[in-house]
Steps between C-alpha positions, in 0.01 A plus 500: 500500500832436361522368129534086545773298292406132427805349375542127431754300497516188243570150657756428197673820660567413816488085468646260223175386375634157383599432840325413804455826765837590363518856647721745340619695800725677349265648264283588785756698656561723199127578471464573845783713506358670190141575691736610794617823317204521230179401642202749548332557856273292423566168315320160507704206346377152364687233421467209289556071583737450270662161637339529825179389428400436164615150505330400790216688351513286180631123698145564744296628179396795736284716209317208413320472827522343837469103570530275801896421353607868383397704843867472638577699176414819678686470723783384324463804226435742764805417735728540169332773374564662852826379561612752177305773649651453829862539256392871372371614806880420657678610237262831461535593868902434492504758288319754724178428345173501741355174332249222610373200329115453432362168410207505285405159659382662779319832359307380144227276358494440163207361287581273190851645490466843585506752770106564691648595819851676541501730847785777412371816775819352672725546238400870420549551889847324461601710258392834660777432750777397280438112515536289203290245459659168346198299303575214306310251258371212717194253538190595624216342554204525238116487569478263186829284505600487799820648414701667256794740430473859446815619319698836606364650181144446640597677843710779303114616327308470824720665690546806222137532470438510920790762570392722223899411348592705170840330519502107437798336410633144410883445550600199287781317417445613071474869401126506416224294298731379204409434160732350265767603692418837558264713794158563417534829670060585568259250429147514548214284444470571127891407465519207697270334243815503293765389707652144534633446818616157642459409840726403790725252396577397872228379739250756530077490614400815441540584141842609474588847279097457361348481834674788613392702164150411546517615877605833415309549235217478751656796693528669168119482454487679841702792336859394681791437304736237594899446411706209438884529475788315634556482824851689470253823409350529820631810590433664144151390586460636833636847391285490188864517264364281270587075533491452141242196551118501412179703619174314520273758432141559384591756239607375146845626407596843431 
């Protein structure tokens, strides 16, 4: 079986996040021109809501459960939330790219806000052939509320762990985890206890630079590093040249 990529893409990358499902199309094309030339055989890309989605998400208080007044909130998260992922997938296969958008909506359960049930046999087939899956953060629904959203970050760690991945990548629109100004370049659990790092300062439900730290650090207890770097680096990461961003790691630094 051929070594799997899992590459995401952050939703302040390809939307404005203080916006509203303002898609950055040109951005878009550069990346999918990028994964034109670069990308391995086999690669599976997520995406993230950026403006497409977490506003709805946080106007129809989706995480918190469903009532009798918020249940047209799924649909009105999912259908932004899918309108982006319908944007990648058109801008991935204009540039030659063999791309098709899957909706966790329709494949998970989650329980209390995370994944019990996430089918992803048909994604391994996918990739066998040279398709690329599209995933993308979304609302699902959840055995205990109802509803709720599970982030790309979330997705990104399932889907390393169930394709066996040794090369997991966030693209995003800073260089790596910062700290005072400057990229934490490996963290692991025993250094994240020492690092302040602020949150999202646009709208954001799923934990911003911290959720996405604490999702990989998961992975990392599994024994698979992770990368964050900008998204300009994507190449550098693909070839393994080095991006110059930060590993998330289970080892302590050298």
């Amino acid at each position: 079986m051929t070594e799997t990529v899992v590459l995401k893409l952050g939703g302040s990358v390809i939307t404005d996040k203080s916006g509203e499902c303002a898609i950055d199309h040109a951005r878009l094309r550069e990346v999918a021109e990028e994964l034109a030339v670069q990308r391995d055989p086999a690669l599976v890309l997520v995406h993230g809501a950026g403006s497409c989605g977490h506003p709805e998400a946080r106007r129809y208080r989706i995480n918190d459960g469903l009532t009798g007044e918020n249940v047209p909130g799924v649909y009105e998260t999912h259908t932004a939330v899918s309108s982006l992922n319908a944007a990648v997938v058109d801008a991935l296969r204009d540039a030659g790219v063999e791309a098709i958008g899957i909706h966790p909506l329709d494949l998970a359960l989650a329980e209390d806000g995370r994944l019990v049930s996430f089918e992803t046999r048909h994604i391994a087939e996918m990739t066998e052939h040279g398709i690329v899956p599209v995933l993308h953060g979304d609302v699902v629904m959840d055995r205990l509320r109802g509803s709720c959203i599970v982030s790309g970050d979330q997705l990104v760690t399932r889907l390393a762990a169930a394709l066996a991945s040794r090369c997991v990548g966030l693209a995003t629109d800073v260089p790596g985890v910062l700290q005072n100004g400057s990229v934490v370049p490996r963290i692991d659990r025993s250094i994240v206890k020492t690092l302040d790092i602020g949150g999202s300062g646009n709208t954001d439900v799923t934990g911003g630079m911290q959720g996405k730290i604490a999702e990989l650090l998961t992975l990392a207890d599994a024994g698979i590093d992770s990368h964050i770097f900008h998204v300009s680096k994507i190449g550098r990461f693909l070839d393994g040249t080095g991006h110059g961003g930060t590993i998330i790691t289970e080892r302590g630094m050298p």
